[in-house]
N, C-alpha and C positions, 0 to 999 in steps of 0.2 A: 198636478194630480198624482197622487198613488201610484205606483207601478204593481202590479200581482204579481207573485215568483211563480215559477214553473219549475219543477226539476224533472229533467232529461238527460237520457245520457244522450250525448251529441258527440259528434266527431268534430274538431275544431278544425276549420279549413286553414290555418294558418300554422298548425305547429304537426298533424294529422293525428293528435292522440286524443282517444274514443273515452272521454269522461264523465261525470256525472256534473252535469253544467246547471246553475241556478240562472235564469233568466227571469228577466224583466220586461212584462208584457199589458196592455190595459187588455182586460178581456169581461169581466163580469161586469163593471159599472155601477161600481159599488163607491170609490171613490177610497178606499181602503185596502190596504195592504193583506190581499191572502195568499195563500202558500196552497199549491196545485203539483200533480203529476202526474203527468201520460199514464189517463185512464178514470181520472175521478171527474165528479158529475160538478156542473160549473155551478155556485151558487148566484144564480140571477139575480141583479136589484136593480131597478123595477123588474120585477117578475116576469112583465113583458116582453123583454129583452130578448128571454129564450123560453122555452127548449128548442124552440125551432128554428130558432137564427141558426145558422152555417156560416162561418168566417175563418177567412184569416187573417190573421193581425200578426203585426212584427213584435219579434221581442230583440234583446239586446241582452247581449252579452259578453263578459270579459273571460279566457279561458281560465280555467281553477289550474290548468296543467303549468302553459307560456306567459300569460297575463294579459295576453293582447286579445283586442275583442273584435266581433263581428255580431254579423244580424241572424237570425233566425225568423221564418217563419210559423208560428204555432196556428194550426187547424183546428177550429172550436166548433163542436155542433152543443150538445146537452153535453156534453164530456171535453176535457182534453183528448185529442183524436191521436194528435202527431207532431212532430215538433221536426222540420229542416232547415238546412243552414240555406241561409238567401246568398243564394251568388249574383245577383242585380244590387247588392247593397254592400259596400265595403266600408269596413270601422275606422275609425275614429284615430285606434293607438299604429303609429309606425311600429 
């Protein structure tokens, strides 16, 4: 399935420089690729899905700074809330 992007600036736990990070997260349930940022309203599909769901869901990402990636958390209510990097979750690239 689709991943949705997210852009965030995130601070990458692995190199410490505070960028503007494209992540890849399932959040709407749409099955299709959309593009989001800390602060816009999620477009639901099935409608039922939200406005009132509260989640959060991992997303995944590679730094645009180092290259090497990690996880994040994105918090989803009717909006992109917040986006944290998950330190319970370590990447992928050495």
């Amino acid at each position: 399935m689709p991943a949705n992007l997210v852009s965030a600036l995130v601070a990458c736990p692995r190199c410490g420089v505070a960028t503007q990070q494209e992540i890849e997260a399932e959040i709407d349930g749409q099955g299709a690729t959309n593009a989001y940022a800390v602060g816009d309203l999620v477009d639901w599909l099935p409608a039922e899905l939200g406005p009132e769901r509260r989640d959060s869901v991992s997303g995944y990402v590679v730094c645009a700074n180092c290259g090497r990636d990690f996880f994040v958390r994105v918090q989803v209510s009717d909006r992109i809330d917040r986006v944290e990097v998950d330190t319970m979750q370590q990447g992928y690239i050495p």
